[in-house]
Every structure is written in C-alpha cells, then in structure tokens.
C-alpha positions as CSV (number, residue, x, y, z in Angstrom):
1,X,20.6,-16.7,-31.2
2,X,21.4,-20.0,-29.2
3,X,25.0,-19.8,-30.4
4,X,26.0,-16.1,-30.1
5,X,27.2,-14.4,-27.1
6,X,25.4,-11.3,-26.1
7,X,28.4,-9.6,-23.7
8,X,30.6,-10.0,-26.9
9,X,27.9,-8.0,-29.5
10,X,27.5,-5.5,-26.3
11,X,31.1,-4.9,-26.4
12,X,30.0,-2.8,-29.2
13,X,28.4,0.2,-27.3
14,X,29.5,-0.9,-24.0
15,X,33.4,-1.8,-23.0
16,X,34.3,-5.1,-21.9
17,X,35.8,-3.5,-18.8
18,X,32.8,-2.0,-17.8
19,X,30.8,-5.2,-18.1
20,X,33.4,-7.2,-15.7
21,X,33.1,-4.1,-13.4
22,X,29.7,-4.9,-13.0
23,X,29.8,-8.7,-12.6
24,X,32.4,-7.9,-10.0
25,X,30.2,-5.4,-8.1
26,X,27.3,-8.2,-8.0
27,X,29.4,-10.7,-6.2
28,X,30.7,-8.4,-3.9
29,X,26.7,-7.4,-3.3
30,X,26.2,-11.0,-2.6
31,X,29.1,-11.4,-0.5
32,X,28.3,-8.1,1.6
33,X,24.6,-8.7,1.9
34,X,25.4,-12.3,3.2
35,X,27.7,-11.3,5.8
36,X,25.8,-8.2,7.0
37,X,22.7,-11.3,6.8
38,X,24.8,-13.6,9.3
39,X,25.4,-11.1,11.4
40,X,22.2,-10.1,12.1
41,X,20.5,-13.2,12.0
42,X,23.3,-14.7,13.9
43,X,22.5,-17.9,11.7
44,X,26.5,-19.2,11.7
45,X,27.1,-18.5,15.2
46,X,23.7,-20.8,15.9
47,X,25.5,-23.5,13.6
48,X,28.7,-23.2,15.9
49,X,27.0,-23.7,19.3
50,X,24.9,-26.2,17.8
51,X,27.2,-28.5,16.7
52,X,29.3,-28.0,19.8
53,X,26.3,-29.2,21.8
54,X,25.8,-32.4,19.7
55,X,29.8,-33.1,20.3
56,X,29.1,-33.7,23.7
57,X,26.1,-35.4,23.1
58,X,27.5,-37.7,20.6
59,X,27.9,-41.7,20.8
60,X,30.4,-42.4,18.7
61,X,33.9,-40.7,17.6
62,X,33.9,-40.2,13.6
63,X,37.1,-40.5,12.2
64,X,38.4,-38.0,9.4
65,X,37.5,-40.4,6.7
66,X,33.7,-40.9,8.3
67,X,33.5,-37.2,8.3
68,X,34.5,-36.7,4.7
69,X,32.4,-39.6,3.5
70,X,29.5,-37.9,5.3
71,X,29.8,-34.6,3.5
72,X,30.2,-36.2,0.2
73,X,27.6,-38.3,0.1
74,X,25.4,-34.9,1.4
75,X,26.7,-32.8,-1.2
76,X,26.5,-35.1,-4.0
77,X,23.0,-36.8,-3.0
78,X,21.2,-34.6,-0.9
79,X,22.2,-31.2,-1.9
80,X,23.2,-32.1,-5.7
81,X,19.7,-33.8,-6.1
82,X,17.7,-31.6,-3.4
83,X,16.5,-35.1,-1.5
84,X,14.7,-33.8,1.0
85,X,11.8,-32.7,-1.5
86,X,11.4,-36.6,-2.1
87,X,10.3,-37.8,-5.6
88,X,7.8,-35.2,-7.5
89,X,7.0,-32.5,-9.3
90,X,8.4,-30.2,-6.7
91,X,11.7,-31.6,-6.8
92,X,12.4,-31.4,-10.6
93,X,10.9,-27.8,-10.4
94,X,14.1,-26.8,-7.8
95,X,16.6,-28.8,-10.4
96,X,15.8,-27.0,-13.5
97,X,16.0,-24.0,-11.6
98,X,18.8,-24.8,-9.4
99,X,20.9,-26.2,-11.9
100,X,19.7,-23.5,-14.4
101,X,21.2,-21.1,-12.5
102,X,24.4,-22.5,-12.0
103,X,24.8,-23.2,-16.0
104,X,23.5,-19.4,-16.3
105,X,25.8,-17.7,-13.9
106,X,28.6,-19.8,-15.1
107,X,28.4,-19.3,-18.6
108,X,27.8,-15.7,-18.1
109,X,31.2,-14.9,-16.0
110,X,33.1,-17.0,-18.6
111,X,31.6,-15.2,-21.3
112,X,32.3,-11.5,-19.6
113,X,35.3,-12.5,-18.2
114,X,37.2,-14.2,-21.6
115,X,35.0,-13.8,-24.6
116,X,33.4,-10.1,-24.1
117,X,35.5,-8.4,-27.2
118,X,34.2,-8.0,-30.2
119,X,37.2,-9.2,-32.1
120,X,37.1,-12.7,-29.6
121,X,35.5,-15.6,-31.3
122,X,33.1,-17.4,-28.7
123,X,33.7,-21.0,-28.8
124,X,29.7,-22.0,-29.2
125,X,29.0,-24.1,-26.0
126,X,29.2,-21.1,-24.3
127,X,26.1,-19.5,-25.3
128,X,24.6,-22.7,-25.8
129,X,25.3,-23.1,-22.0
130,X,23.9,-19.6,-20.9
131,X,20.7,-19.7,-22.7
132,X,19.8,-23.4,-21.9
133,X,20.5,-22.3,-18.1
134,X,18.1,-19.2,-18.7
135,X,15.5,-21.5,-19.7
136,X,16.1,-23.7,-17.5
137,X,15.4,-21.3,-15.3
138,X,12.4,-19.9,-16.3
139,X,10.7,-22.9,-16.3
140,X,11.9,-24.0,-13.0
141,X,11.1,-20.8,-11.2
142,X,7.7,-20.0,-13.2
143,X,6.7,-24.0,-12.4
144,X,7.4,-23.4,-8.9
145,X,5.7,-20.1,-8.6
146,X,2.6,-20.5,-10.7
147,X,1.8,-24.2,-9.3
148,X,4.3,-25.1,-6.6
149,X,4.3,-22.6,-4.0
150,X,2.8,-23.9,-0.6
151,X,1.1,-21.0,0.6
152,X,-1.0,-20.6,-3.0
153,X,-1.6,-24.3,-3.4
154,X,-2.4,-25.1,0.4
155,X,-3.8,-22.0,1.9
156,X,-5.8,-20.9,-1.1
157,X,-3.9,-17.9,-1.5
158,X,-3.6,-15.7,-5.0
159,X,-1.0,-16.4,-7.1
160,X,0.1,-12.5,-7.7
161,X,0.0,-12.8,-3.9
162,X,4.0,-11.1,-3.2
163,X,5.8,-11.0,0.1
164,X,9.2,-10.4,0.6
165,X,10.4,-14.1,0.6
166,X,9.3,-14.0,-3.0
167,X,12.1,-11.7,-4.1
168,X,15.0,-14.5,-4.8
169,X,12.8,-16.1,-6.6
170,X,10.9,-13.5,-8.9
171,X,14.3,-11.4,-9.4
172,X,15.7,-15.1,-10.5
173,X,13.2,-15.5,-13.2
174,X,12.8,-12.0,-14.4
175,X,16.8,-12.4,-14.6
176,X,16.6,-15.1,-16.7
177,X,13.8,-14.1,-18.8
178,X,14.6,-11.0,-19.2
179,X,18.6,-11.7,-20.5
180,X,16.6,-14.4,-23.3
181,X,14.4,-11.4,-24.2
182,X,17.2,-9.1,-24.4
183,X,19.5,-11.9,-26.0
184,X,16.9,-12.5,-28.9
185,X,16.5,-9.1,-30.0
186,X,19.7,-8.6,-29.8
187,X,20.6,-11.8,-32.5
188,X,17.8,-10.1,-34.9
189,X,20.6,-7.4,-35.9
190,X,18.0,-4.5,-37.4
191,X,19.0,-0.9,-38.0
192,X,17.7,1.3,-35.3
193,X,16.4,-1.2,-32.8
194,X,15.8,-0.4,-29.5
195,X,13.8,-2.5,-28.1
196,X,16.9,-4.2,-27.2
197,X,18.0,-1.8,-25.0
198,X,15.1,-1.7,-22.5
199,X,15.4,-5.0,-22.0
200,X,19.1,-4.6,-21.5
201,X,18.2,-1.8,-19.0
202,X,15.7,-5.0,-17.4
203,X,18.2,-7.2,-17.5
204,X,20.4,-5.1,-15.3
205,X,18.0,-3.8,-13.2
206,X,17.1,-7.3,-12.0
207,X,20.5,-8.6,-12.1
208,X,20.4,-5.5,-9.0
209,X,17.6,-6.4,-7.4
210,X,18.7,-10.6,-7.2
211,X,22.3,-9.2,-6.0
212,X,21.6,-6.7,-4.0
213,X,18.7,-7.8,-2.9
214,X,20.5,-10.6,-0.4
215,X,19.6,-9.1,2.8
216,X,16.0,-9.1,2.2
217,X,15.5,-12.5,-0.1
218,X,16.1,-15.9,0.3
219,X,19.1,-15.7,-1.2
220,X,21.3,-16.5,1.3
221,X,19.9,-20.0,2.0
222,X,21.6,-21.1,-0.8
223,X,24.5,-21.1,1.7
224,X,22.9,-22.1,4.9
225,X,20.8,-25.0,3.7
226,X,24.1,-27.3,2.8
227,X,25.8,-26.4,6.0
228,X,22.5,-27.1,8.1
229,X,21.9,-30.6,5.8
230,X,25.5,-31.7,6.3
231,X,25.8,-31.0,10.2
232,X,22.5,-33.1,10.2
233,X,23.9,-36.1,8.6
234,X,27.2,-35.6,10.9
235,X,24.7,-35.8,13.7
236,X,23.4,-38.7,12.4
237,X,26.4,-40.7,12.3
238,X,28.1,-39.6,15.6
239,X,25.1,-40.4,17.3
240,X,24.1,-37.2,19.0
241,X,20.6,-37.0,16.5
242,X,20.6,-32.8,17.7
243,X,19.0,-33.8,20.7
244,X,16.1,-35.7,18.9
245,X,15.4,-39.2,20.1
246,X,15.8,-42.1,17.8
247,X,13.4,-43.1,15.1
248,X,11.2,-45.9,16.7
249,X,11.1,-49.3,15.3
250,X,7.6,-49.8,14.8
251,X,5.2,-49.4,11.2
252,X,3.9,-45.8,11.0
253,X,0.3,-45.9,11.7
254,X,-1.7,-42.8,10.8
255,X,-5.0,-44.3,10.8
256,X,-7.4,-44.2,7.7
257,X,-8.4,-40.6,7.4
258,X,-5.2,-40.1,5.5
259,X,-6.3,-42.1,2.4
260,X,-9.3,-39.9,2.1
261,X,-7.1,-37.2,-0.1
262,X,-3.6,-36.7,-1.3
263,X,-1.3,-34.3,0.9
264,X,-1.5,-31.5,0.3
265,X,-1.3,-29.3,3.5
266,X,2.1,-28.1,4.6
C-alpha cells in the first residue's frame, strides 16, 4: 500500500487527464475563494494602510538586507516552526498537520501531474511521501480537534460541537483520511470491490468541500498569517512596534493566584 500510487491504479477507470482537470479546478477554487475572501474582508488592503502607518511611525530606516534578513528569519523560524504557539503539545499538533499537508498535497500533484498512467512506473518515495503526509495529517488535525481546541478544552464545550470555523479543519482530516481509506482498499486488488469507490466518491467530495470551501473556512489564513507575522517583525525592527509602546524593563509580576492551576483559559 505505502509504496503504490493510487492516481496511477485509477488511471485504470478514470483518465489521467481527467484527474489533472480536477487538481487544476481545486487550485483555481482556492485561488478564486481567496480573492473573492480579500475583497470582502478587505484583509490585504488593512495590511497596506497598516504598514504605511508604521513607516511614518518608524525609528529607524531598514536597509534591503535588514528587511530580507527579517523575513527569513520569520519564515524559517516563526512560520516554518509555528513559534508563536511556544513549546507544547499544541505546537507539535499544528506541525504534523501543517507539514502533513504540505508532503500530502505535494506528493499528490507530482503523482497526478507525472506518474498518473498506468504504463508510468512510480519512483516509490512518492507514495511513501503522500501517505506519511495523510497520516501525518490525521493525527495532527484529530490531536488538535479531539484535545486541542480552545473553545472544548477552556469553555467546556462538546467536542462534536461544529461551527463554521471548523470546516478547514474537518474537510483537512476527512481529506486525508478518507484518501488512506480509499488508498488501502484500493492496494487489496479483489475482484468486484467496491468499497473502493465510495471512498473515492469521499475522497473527492471532501477534496470539494476543503477547496471550495475557502470563502467560508479558515483556509485562507494560511496566507494571511505569514504576511501579518512578517510585517510584525518588520515593525519590530524599524521601531514603529504598530503603535504599541515598548515592552517595559521590569520582572513580570502576576501575583500568586497564578500558581494555583496551569493555564488553561484562552
């Protein structure tokens, strides 16, 4: 199972066109429901006037080698290891999912896009890669939603409990799970399955939800989050702090109530 690609056994019933079609469609979905996001959120042009406000504010004129060195170091160590969640459980919960994603999605357009025949022979790190990102995944998304989620753990709610922010991140499992499911019965190769199928048919019916379900999920956060943390640390450096004051020299006092139980209260 680990070791065989899926798209290229699908090939079979389904052509390869057909499945590149559709993994073109998806991006297109995510880059539609982004923009149509932006606009009416007006999140970018809030990014814009915000930064222009902390230009003027600024103390200090960062050259074009500060600047890069700034959004290096904030891709590499505060998006690529999500530092803001500090060190914890919740933290390696958004890496195997975050990262499990990207192996997933990666894997899977390299897989359509250059292996999908069923005469091609799939060099086996591919599927290796796909189904270690699915599980990844899984375990990621199901830590984080089973045990993780603030307003289940802090505020005593159910965990079935579903609102709409929950969509990115149940159509990200059920993606994932659903594609192992689908990928395993598939590798069994019996006469007359079909079993197989529905979970194909689940597979792509969540693969629609996630991708077209932009406008209405978290989804596009992805893409807002590392703009927002980078003009942060820009602040930062030039000075200008987005209008906060300074961080006070002095030890943090709290007094001692908060040693009578862990935090847990968001």
């Amino acid at each position: 199972m680990l070791t065989i690609n899926p798209f290229s056994v699908l090939s079979e019933i389904i052509p390869p066109l057909v499945m590149q079609v559709f993994l073109i469609t998806m991006i297109a979905l995510v880059i539609l429901g982004t923009l149509i996001d932006i606009i009416h959120k007006k999140n970018v042009k809030y990014f814009f006037e915000n930064a222009k406000k902390a230009k003027k504010n600024a103390t200090k004129e960062l050259s074009a080698g500060e600047r890069v060195s700034v959004i290096a170091k904030t891709v590499v160590y505060d998006i690529g290891t999500t530092s803001e969640l500090g060190a914890g459980k919740r933290r390696v919960a958004h890496l195997l999912g975050m990262y499990g994603t990207i192996l997933f999605w990666i894997a899977s357009v390299v897989m359509i896009f250059c292996y999908s025949s069923s005469s091609s022979i799939t060099p086996s790190v591919w599927p290796i890669i796909w189904h270690a990102g699915a599980i990844m995944t899984v375990l990621g998304g199901s830590w984080f939603w089973f045990f993780l989620r603030v307003d289940v753990y802090s505020e005593a709610q159910p965990w079935y409990r579903i609102i709409k922010a929950d969509l990115f991140v149940l159509a990200l499992i059920t993606t994932s799970l659903f594609g192992l499911i689908w990928s395993f019965l598939q590798s069994l190769n019996l006469s007359d399955r079909w079993d197989d199928k529905v979970f194909l048919v689940l597979y792509v019916v969540s693969n629609l939800v996630l991708f077209g379900g932009v406008y209405w999920s978290k989804f596009a956060h992805m893409f807002y989050k590392p703009g927002a943390a980078i003009q942060k640390n820009l602040a930062e450096a030039d000075g200008s702090r987005d209008n906060l004051p300074p961080e006070a020299d002095a030890p943090e006092k709290f007094g001692l109530g908060i040693k009578r139980e862990a935090p847990k209260h968001y």
